[in-house]
Each structure stands twice: as structure tokens, then as C-alpha cells.
C-alpha positions in Angstrom: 41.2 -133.2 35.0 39.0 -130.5 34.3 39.4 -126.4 35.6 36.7 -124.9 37.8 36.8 -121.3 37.1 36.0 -118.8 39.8 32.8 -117.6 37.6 31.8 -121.8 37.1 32.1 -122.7 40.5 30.0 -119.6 41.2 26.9 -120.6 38.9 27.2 -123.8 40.0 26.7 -123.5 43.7 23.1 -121.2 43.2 20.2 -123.3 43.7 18.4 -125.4 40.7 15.1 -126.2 39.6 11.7 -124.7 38.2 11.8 -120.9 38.6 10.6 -118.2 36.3 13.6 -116.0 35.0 11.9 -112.9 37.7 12.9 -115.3 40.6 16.0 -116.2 39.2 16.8 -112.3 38.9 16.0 -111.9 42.4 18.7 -114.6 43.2 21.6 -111.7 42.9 22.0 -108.5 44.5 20.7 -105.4 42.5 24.0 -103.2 41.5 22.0 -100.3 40.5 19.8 -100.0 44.0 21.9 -102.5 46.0 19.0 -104.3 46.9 19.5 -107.8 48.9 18.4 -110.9 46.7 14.6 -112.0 46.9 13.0 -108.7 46.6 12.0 -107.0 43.8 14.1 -103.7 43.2 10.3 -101.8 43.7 7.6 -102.5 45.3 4.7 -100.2 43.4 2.1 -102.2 41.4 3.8 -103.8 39.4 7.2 -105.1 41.1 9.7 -104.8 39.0 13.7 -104.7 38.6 16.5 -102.8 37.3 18.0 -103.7 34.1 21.3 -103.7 36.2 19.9 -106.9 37.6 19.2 -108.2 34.9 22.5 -107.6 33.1 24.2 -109.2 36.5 22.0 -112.3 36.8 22.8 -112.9 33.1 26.8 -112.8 33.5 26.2 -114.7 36.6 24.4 -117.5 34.3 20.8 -117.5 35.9 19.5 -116.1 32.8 19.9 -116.8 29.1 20.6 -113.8 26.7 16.9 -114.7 25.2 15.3 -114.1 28.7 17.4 -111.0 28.7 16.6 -109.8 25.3 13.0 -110.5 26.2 13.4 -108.3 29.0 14.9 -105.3 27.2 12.5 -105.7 24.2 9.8 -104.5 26.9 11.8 -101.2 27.8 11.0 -97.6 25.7 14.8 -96.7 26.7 17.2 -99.4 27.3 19.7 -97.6 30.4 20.8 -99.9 33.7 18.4 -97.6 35.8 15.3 -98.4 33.5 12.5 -101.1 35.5 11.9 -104.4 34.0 8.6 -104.4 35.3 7.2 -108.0 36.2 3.8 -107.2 34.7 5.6 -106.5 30.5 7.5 -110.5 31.1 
């Protein structure tokens, strides 16, 4: 018998399949903003998102720590409130 932890059973009830690690992002609610999933955390050209969401969608398991680190190696400063800007993925 195996043991679903809370965190297991939460990754594995988010929707599967082909999506770029932006969408997947957008699958959680930004910490840093608060804004609701499947919208960028801006909207100015380009969209982008907080590192917060980032961070959160990578505990959560929608992203792998090389998306993530491929994320941050696009910032000048790395700070939860810094953009991930779709445009530097």
C-alpha cells in the first residue's frame, strides 16, 4: 500500500499534456501579485511573470528546477518580485 502525500495528491490532480513551462506557470496563483491562474502576472509587451510564480509552480511540481534555472538565468537580479518575461524563455 502506497501513501499519497497531501503535496502528491496535489500535483497529481493538475491537468497533463503538451504545454510550454509559461502555461504551466500560469496553472498556479501568483503569490507575489495574487494574480488568479491563466494570466500572465503583466500584461505590457512582453507578458511576463513573477519569479514568485515561478518558485511556487516549481514546489508545486509543474516545473522542473532546469525550467526554473532557465528562468532565473534570464534575470539581472534574482528577487521574487523580478519579471520572467515570456519574450527572455
Amino acid at each position: 500500500m502506497s501513501v499519497i502525500l497531501p503535496d502528491q495528491q496535489q500535483s497529481a490532480d493538475l491537468p497533463r499534456g503538451p504545454r510550454t513551462a509559461i502555461e504551466r506557470v500560469r496553472l498556479v496563483n501568483c503569490g507575489q501579485c495574487w494574480q488568479r491562474p491563466g494570466r500572465p502576472c503583466t500584461v505590457a509587451d512582453p507578458p511576463g511573470d513573477y519569479l514568485a510564480r515561478w518558485q511556487r509552480a516549481e514546489r508545486r511540481g509543474l516545473v522542473s528546477r532546469p525550467e526554473l534555472a532557465a528562468a532565473v538565468a534570464t534575470l539581472d537580479v534574482i528577487a521574487s518580485h523580478v519579471i520572467v518575461r515570456d519574450r527572455a524563455l
